[in-house]
N, C-alpha and C positions, 0 to 999 in steps of 0.2 A: 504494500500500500504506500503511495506517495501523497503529500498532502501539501498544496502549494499556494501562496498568494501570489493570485491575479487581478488585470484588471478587464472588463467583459461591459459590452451596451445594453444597454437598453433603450427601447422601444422609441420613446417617445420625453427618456432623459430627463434632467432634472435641471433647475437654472438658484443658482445661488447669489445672495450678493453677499459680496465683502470688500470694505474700506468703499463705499458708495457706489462699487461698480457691480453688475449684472453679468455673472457668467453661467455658459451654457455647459454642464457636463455632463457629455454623454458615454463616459468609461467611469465604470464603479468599482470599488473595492469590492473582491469577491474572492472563495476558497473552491480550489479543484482539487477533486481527490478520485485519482486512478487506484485500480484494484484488478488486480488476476484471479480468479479464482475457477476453482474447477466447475465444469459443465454441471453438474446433480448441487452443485451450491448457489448459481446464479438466481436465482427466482426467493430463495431464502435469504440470500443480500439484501435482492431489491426488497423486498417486502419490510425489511428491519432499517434501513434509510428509508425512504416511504413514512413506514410509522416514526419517525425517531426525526424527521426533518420536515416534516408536513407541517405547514401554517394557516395551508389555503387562502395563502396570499401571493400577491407577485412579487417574483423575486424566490420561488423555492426552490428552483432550480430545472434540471431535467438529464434524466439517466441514461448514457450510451453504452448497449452492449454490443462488441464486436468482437470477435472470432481472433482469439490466438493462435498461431500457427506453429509457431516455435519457440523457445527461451532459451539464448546461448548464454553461459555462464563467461564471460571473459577471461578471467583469469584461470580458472580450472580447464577451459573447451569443450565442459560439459552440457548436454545437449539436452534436451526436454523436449517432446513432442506429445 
């Protein structure tokens, strides 16, 4: 699992002022977090993010699952498929 600070748009952005001026920001502060996991575990992930991050608000995010193909160990050459 890696857990990262990014910055991500949204839609229709936000507009702040400070020291009298109006600004428009459309990149916000935001956390991505990547995860591997095995096929028979993917659905029990989603389901405990899901529960455990649900606001039913905008801005809770949204979950990409795509297909691992392989994982090379660099320093050892060991291989995983």
């Amino acid at each position: 699992m890696t857990v990262t600070e990014v910055r991500g748009g949204r839609a229709e952005g936000i507009v702040l002022q400070f020291r009298g001026r109006t600004m428009e920001v459309d990149l916000l502060q935001k956390v991505k977090i990547e995860m591997v996991v095995k096929d028979e575990c993917v659905e029990d992930v989603i389901d405990t993010i899901v529960k455990s991050a649900r606001t039913g608000k905008y801005g809770d995010g949204k979950i990409f699952v795509l297909p691992v193909e392989m994982a090379l160990r660099i320093r050892t050459g060991e291989v995983e498929k």
